[in-house]
PyMOL Python script that loads the backbone (N, CA, C, O; Angstrom):
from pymol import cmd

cmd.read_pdbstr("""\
ATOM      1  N   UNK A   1       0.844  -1.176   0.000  1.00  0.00           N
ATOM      2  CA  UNK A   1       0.000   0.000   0.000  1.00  0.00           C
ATOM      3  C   UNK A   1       0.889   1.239   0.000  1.00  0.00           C
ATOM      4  O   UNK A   1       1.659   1.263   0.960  1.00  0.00           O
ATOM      5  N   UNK A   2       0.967   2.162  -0.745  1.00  0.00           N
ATOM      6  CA  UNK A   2       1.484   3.488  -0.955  1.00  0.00           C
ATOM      7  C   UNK A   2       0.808   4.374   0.233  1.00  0.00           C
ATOM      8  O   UNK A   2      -0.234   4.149   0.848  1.00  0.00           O
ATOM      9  N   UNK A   3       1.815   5.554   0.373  1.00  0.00           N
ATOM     10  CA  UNK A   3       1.408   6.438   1.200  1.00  0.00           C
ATOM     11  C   UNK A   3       0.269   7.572   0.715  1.00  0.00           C
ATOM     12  O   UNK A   3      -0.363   8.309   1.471  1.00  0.00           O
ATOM     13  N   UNK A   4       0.185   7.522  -0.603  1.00  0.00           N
ATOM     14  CA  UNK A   4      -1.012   8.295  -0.586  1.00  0.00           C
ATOM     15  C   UNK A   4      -2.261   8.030  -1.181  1.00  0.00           C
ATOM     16  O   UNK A   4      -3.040   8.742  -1.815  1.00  0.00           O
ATOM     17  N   UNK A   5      -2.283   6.599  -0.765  1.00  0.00           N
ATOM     18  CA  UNK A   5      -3.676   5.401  -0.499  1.00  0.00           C
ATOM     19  C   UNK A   5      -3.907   5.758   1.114  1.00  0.00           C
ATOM     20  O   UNK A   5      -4.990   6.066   1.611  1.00  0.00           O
ATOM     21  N   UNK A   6      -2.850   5.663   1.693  1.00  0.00           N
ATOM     22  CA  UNK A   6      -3.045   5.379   3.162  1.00  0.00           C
ATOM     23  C   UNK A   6      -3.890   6.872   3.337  1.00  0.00           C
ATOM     24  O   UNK A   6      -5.055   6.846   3.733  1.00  0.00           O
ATOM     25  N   UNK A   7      -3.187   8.211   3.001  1.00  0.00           N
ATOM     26  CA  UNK A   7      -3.361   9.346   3.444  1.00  0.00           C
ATOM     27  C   UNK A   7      -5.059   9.470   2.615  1.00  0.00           C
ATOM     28  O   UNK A   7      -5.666  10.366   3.200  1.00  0.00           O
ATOM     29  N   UNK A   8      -5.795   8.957   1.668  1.00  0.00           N
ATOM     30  CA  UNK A   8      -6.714   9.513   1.381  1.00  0.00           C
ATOM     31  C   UNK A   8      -7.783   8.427   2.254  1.00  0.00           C
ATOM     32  O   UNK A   8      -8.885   8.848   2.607  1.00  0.00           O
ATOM     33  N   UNK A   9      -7.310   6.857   2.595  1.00  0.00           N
ATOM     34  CA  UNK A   9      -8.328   6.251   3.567  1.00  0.00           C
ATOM     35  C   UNK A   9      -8.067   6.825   4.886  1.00  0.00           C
ATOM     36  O   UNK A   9      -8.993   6.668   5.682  1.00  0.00           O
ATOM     37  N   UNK A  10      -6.961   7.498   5.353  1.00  0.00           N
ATOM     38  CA  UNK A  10      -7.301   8.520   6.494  1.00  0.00           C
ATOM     39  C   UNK A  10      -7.757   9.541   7.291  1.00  0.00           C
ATOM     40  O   UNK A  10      -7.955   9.787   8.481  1.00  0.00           O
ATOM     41  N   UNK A  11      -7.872  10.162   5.965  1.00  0.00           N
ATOM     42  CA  UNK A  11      -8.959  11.286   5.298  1.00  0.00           C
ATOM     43  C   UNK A  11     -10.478  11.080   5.501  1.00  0.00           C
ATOM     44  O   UNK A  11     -11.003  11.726   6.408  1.00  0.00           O
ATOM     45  N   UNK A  12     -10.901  10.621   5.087  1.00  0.00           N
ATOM     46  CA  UNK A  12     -12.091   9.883   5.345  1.00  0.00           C
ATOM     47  C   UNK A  12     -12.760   9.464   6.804  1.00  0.00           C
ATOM     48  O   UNK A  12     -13.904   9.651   7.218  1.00  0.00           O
ATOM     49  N   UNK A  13     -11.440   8.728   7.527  1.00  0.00           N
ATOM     50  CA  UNK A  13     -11.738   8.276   8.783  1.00  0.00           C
ATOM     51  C   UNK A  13     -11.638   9.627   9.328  1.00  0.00           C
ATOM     52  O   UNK A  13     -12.490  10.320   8.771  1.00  0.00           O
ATOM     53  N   UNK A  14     -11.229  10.034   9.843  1.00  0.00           N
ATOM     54  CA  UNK A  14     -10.746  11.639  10.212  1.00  0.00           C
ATOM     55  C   UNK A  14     -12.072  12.439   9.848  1.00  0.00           C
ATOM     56  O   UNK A  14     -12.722  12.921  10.776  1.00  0.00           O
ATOM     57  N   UNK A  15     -12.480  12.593   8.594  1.00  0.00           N
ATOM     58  CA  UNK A  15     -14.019  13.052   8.411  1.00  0.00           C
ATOM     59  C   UNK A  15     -15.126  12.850   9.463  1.00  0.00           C
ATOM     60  O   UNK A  15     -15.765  13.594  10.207  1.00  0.00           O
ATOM     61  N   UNK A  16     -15.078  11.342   9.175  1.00  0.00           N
ATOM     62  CA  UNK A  16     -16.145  10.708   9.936  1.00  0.00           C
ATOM     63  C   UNK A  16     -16.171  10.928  11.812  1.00  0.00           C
ATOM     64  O   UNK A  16     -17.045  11.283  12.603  1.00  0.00           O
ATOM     65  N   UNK A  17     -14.877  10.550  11.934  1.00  0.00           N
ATOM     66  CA  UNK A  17     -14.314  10.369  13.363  1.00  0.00           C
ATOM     67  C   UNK A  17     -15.029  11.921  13.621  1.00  0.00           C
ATOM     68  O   UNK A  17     -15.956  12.057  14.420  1.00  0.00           O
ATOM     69  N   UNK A  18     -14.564  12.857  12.972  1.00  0.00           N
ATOM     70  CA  UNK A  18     -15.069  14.472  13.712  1.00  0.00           C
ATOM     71  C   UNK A  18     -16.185  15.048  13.032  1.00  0.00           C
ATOM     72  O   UNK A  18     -16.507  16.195  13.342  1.00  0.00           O
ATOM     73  N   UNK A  19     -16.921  14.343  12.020  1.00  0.00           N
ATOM     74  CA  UNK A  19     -18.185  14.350  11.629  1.00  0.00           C
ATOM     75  C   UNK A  19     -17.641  16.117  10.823  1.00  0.00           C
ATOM     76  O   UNK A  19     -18.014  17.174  11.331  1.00  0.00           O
ATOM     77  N   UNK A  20     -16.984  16.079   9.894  1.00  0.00           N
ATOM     78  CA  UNK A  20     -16.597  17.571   9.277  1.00  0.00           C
ATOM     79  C   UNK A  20     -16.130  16.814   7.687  1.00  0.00           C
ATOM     80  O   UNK A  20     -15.020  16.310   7.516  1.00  0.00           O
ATOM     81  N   UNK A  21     -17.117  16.857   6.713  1.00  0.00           N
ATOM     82  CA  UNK A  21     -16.801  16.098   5.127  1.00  0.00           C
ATOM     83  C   UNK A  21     -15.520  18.019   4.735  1.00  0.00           C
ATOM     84  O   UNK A  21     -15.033  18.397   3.670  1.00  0.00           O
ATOM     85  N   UNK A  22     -15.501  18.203   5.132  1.00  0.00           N
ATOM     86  CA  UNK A  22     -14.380  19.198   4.705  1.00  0.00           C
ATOM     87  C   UNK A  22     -13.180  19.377   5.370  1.00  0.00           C
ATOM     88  O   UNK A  22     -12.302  20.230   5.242  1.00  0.00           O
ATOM     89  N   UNK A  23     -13.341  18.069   6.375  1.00  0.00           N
ATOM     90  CA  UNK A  23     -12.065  18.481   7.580  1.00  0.00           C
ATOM     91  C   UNK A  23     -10.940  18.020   6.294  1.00  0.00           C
ATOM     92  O   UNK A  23     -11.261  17.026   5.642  1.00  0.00           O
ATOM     93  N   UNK A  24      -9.620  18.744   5.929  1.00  0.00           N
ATOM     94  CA  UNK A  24      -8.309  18.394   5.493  1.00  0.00           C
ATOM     95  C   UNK A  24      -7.182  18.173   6.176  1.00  0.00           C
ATOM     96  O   UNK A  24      -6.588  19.132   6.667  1.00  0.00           O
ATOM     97  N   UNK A  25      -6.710  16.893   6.319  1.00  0.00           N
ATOM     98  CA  UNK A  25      -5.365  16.505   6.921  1.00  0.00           C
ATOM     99  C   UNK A  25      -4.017  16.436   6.323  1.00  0.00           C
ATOM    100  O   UNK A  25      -4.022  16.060   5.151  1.00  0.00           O
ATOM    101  N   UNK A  26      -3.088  16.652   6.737  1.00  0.00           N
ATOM    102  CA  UNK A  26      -1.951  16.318   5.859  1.00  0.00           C
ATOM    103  C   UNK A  26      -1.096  15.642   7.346  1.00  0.00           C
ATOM    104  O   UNK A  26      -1.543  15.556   8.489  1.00  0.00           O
ATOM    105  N   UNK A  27       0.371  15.196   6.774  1.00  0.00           N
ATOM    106  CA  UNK A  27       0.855  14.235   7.707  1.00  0.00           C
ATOM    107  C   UNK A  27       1.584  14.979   8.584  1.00  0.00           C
ATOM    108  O   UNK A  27       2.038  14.279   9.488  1.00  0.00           O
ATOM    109  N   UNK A  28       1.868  16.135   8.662  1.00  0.00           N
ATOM    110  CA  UNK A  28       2.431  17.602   9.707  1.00  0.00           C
ATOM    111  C   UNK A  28       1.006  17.644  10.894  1.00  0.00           C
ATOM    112  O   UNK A  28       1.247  17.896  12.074  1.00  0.00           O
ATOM    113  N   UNK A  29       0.025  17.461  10.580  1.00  0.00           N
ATOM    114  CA  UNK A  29      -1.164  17.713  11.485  1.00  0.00           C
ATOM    115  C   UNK A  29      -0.671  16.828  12.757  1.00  0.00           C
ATOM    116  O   UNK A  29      -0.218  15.684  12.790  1.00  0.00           O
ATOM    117  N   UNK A  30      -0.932  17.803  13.829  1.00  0.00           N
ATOM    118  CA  UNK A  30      -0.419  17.000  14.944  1.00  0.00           C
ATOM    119  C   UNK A  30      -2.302  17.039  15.905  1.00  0.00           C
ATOM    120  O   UNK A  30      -3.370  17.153  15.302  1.00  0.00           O
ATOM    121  N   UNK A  31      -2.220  16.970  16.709  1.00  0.00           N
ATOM    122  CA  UNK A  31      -3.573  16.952  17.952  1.00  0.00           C
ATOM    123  C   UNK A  31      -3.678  18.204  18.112  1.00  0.00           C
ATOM    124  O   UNK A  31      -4.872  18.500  18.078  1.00  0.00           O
ATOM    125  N   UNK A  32      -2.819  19.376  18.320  1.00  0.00           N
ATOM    126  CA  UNK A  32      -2.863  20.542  18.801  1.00  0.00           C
ATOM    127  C   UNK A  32      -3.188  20.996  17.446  1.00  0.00           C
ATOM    128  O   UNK A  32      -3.576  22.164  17.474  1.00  0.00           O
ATOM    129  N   UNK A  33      -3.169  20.518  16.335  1.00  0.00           N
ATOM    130  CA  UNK A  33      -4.059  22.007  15.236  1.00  0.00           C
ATOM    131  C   UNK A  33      -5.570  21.221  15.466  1.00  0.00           C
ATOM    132  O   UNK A  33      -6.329  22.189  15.463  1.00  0.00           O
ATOM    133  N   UNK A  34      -6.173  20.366  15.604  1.00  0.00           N
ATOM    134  CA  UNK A  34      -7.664  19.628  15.514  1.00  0.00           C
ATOM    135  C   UNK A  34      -8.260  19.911  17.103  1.00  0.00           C
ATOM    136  O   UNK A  34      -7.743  19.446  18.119  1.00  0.00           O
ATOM    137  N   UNK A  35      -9.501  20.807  17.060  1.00  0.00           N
ATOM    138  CA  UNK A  35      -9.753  21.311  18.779  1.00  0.00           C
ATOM    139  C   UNK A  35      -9.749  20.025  19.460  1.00  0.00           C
ATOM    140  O   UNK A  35      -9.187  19.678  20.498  1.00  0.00           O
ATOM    141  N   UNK A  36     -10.809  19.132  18.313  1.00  0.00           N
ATOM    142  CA  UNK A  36     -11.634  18.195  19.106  1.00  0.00           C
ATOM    143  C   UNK A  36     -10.664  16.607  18.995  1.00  0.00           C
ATOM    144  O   UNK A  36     -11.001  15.503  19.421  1.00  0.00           O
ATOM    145  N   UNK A  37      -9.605  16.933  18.390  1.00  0.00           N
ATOM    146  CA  UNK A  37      -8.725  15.561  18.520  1.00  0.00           C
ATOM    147  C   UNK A  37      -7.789  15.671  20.268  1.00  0.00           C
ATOM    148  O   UNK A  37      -6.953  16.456  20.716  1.00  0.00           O
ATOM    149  N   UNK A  38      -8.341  14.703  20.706  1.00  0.00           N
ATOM    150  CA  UNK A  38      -8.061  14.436  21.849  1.00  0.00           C
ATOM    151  C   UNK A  38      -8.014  13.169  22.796  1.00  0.00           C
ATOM    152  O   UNK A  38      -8.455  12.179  22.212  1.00  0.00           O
ATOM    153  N   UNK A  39      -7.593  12.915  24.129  1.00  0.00           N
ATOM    154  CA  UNK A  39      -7.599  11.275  24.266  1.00  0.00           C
ATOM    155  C   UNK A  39      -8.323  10.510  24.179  1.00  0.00           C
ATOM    156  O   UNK A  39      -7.933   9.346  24.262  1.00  0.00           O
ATOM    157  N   UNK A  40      -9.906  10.829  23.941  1.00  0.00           N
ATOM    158  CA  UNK A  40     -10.708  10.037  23.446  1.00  0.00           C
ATOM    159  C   UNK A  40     -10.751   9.743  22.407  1.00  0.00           C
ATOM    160  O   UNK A  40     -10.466   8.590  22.086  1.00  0.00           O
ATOM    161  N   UNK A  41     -11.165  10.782  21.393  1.00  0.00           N
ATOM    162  CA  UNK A  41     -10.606  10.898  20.268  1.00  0.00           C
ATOM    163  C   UNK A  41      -9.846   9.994  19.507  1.00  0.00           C
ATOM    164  O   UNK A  41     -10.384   9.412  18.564  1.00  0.00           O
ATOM    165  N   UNK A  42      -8.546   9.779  19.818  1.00  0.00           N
ATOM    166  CA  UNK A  42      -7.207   8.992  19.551  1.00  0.00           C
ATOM    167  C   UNK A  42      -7.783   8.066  19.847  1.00  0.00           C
ATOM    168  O   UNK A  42      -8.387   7.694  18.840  1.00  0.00           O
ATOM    169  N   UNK A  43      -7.988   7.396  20.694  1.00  0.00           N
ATOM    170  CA  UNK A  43      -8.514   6.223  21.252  1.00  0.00           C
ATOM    171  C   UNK A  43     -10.103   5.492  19.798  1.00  0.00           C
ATOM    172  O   UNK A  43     -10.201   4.366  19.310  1.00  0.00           O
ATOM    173  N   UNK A  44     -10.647   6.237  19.667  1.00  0.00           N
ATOM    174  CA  UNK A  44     -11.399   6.269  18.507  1.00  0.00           C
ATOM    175  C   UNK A  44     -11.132   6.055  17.610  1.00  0.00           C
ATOM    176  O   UNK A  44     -11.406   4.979  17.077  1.00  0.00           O
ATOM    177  N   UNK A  45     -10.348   7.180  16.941  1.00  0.00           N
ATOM    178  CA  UNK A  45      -9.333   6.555  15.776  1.00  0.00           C
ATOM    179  C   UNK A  45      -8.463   6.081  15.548  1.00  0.00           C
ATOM    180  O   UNK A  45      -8.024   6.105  14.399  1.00  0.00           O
ATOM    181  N   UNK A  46      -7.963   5.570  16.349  1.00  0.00           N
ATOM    182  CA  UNK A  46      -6.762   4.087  16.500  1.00  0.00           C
ATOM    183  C   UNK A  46      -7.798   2.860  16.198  1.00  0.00           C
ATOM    184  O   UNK A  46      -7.624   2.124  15.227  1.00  0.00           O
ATOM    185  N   UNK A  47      -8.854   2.703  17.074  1.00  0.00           N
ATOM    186  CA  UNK A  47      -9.605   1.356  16.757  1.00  0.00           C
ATOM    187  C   UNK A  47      -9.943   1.523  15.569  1.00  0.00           C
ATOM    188  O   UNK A  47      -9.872   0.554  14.813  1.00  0.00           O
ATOM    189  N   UNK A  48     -10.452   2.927  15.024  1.00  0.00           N
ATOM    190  CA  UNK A  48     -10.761   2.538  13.883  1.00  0.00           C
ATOM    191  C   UNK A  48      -9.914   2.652  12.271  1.00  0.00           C
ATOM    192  O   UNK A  48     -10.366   2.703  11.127  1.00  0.00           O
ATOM    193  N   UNK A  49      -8.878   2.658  12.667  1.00  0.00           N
ATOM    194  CA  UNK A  49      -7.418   2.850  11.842  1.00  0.00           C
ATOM    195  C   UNK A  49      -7.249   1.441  11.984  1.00  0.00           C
ATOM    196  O   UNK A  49      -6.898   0.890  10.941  1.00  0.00           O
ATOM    197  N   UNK A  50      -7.393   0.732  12.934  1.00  0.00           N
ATOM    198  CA  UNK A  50      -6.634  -0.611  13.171  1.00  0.00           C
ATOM    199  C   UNK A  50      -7.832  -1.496  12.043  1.00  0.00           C
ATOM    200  O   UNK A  50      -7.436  -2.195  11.110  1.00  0.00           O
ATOM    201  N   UNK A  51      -9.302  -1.282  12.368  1.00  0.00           N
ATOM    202  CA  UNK A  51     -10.017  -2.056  11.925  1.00  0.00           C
ATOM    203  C   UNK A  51     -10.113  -2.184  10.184  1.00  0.00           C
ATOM    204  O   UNK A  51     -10.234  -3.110   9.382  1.00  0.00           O
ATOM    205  N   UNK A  52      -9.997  -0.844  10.123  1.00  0.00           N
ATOM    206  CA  UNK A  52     -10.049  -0.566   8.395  1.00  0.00           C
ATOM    207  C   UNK A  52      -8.418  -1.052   7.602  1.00  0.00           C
ATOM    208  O   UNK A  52      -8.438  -1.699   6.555  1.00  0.00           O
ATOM    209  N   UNK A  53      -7.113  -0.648   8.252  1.00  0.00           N
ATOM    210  CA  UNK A  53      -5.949  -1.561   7.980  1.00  0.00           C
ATOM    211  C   UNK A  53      -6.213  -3.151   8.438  1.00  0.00           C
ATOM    212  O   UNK A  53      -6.603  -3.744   7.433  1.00  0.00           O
ATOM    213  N   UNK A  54      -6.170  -3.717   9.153  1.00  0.00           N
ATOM    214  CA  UNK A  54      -6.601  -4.953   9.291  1.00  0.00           C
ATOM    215  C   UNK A  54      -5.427  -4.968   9.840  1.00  0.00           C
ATOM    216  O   UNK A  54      -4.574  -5.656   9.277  1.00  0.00           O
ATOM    217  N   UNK A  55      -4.985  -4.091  11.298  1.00  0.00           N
ATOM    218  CA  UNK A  55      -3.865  -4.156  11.949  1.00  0.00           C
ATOM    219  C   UNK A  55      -4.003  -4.051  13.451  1.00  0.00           C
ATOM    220  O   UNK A  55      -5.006  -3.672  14.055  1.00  0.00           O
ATOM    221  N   UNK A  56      -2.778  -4.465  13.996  1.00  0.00           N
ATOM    222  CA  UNK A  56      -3.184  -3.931  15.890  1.00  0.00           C
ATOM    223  C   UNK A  56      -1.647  -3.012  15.904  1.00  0.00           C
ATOM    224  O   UNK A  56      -0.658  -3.236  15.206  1.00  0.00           O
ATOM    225  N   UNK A  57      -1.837  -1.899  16.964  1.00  0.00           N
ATOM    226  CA  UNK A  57      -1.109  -1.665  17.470  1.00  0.00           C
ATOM    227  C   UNK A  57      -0.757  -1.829  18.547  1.00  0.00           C
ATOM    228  O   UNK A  57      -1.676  -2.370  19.163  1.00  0.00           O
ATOM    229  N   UNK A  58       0.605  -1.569  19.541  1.00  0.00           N
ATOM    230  CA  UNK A  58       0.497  -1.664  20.147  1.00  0.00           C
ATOM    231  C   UNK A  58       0.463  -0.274  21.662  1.00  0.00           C
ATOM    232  O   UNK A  58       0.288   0.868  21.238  1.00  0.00           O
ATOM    233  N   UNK A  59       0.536  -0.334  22.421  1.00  0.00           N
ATOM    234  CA  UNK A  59       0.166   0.912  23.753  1.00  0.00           C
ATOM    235  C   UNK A  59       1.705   1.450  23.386  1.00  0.00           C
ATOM    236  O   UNK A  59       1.685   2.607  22.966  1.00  0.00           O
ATOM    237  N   UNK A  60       2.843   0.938  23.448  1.00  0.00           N
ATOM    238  CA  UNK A  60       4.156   1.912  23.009  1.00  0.00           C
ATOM    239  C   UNK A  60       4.174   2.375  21.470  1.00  0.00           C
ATOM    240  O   UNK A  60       4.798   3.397  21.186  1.00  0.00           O
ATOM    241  N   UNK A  61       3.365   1.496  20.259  1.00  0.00           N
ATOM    242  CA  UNK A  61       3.552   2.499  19.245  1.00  0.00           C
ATOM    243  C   UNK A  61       2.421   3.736  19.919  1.00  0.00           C
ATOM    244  O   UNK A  61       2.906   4.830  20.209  1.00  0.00           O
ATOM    245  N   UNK A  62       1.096   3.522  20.117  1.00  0.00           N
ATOM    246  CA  UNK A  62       0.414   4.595  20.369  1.00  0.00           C
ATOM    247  C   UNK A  62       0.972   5.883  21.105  1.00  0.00           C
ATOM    248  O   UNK A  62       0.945   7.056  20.734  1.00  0.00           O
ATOM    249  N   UNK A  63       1.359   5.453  21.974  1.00  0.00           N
ATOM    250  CA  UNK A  63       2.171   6.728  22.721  1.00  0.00           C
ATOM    251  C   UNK A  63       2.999   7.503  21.735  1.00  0.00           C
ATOM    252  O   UNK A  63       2.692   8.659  21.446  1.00  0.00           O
ATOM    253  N   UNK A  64       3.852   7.007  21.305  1.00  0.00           N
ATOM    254  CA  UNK A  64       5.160   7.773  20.518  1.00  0.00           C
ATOM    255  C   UNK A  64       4.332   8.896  19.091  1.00  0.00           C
ATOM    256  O   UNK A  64       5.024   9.668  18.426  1.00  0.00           O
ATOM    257  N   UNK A  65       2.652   8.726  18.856  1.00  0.00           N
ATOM    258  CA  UNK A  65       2.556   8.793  17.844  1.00  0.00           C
ATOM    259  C   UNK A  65       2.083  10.642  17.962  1.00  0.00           C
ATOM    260  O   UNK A  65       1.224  10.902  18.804  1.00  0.00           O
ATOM    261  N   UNK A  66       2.564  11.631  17.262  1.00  0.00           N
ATOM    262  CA  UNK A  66       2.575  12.719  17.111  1.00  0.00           C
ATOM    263  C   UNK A  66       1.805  13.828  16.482  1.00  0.00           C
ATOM    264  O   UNK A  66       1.454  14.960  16.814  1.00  0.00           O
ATOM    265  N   UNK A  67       1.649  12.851  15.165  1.00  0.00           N
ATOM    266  CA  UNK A  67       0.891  13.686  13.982  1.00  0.00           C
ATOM    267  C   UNK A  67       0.547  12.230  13.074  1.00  0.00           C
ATOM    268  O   UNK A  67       1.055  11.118  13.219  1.00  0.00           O
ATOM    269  N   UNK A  68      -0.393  12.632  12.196  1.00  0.00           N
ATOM    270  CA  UNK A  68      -0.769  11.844  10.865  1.00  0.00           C
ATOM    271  C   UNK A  68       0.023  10.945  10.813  1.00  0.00           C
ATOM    272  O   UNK A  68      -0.166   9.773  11.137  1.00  0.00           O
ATOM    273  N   UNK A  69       1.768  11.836  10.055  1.00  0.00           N
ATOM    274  CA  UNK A  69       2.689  11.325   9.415  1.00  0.00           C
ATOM    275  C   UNK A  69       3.383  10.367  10.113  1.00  0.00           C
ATOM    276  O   UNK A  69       4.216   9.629   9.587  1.00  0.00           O
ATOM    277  N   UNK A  70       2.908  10.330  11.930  1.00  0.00           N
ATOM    278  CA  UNK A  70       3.523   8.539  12.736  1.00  0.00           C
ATOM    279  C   UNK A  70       2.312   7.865  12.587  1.00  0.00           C
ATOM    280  O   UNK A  70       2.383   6.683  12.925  1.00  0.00           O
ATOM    281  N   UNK A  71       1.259   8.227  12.201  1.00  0.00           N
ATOM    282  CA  UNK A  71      -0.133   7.158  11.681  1.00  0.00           C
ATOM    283  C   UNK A  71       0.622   6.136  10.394  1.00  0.00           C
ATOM    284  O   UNK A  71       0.796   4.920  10.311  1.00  0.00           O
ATOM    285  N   UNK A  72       0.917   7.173   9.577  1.00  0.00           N
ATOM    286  CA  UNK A  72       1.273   7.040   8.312  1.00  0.00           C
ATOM    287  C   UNK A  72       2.175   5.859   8.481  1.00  0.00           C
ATOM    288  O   UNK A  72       1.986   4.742   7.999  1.00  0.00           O
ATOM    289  N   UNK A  73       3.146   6.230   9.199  1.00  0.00           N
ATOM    290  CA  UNK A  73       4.539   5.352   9.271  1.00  0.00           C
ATOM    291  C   UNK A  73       4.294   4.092  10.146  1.00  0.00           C
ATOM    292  O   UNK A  73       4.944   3.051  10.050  1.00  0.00           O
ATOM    293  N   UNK A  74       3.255   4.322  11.028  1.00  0.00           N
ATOM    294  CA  UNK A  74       2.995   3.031  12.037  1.00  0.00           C
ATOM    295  C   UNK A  74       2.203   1.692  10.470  1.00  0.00           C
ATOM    296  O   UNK A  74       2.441   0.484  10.461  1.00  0.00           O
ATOM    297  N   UNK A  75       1.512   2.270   9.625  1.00  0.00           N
ATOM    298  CA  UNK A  75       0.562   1.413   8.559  1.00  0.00           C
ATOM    299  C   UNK A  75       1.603   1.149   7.408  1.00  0.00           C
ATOM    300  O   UNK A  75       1.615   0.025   6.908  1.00  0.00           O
ATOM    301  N   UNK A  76       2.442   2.069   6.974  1.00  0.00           N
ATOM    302  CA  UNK A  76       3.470   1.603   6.608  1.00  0.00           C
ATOM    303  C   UNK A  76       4.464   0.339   6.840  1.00  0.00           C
ATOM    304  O   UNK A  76       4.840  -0.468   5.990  1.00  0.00           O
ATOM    305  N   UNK A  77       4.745   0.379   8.048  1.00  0.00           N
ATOM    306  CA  UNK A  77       5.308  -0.818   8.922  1.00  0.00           C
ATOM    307  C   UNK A  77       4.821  -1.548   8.666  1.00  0.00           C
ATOM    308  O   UNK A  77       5.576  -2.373   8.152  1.00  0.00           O
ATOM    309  N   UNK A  78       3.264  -2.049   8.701  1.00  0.00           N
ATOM    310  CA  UNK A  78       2.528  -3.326   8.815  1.00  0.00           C
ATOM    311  C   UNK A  78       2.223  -3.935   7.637  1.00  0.00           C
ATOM    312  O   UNK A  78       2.159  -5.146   7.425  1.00  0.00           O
ATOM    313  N   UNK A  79       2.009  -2.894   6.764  1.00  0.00           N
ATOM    314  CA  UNK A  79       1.513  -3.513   5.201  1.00  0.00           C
ATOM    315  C   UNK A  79       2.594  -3.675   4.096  1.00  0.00           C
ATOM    316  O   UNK A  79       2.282  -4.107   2.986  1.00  0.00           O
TER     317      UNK A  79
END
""", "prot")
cmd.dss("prot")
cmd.show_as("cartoon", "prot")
cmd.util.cbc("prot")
cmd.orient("prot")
């Protein structure tokens, strides 16, 4: 899977997750530019990042992860 397969099925989730069909992400987006991305939040879209890759992470990748672009690189890894 290429990275900008990954970045447009993330797109999408990210839509949905904050209910905004105009929200735009790129892989610099960290938690602090999105009001409503937060530890629930994350927690939200990790399960549902994991379910749509057909992946698990684990509690030390989650922690380390910053912006998009360690989303990006964690689905990278797996696929």
């Amino acid at each position: 899977m290429k990275r900008d397969e990954i970045m447009k099925e993330l797109i999408e989730i990210f839509q949905d997750e904050f209910d905004d069909e105009s929200l735009k992400i790129d892989e610099a987006m960290t938690p602090e530019d999105l009001e409503d991305w937060n530890s629930l939040s994350m927690v939200n879209l990790m399960s549902t990042i994991a379910a749509q890759f057909s992946i698990n992470f684990n509690m030390g990748e989650l922690r380390k992860i910053q912006s998009v672009g360690d989303i990006v690189e964690l689905i990278l890894g797996r696929k």
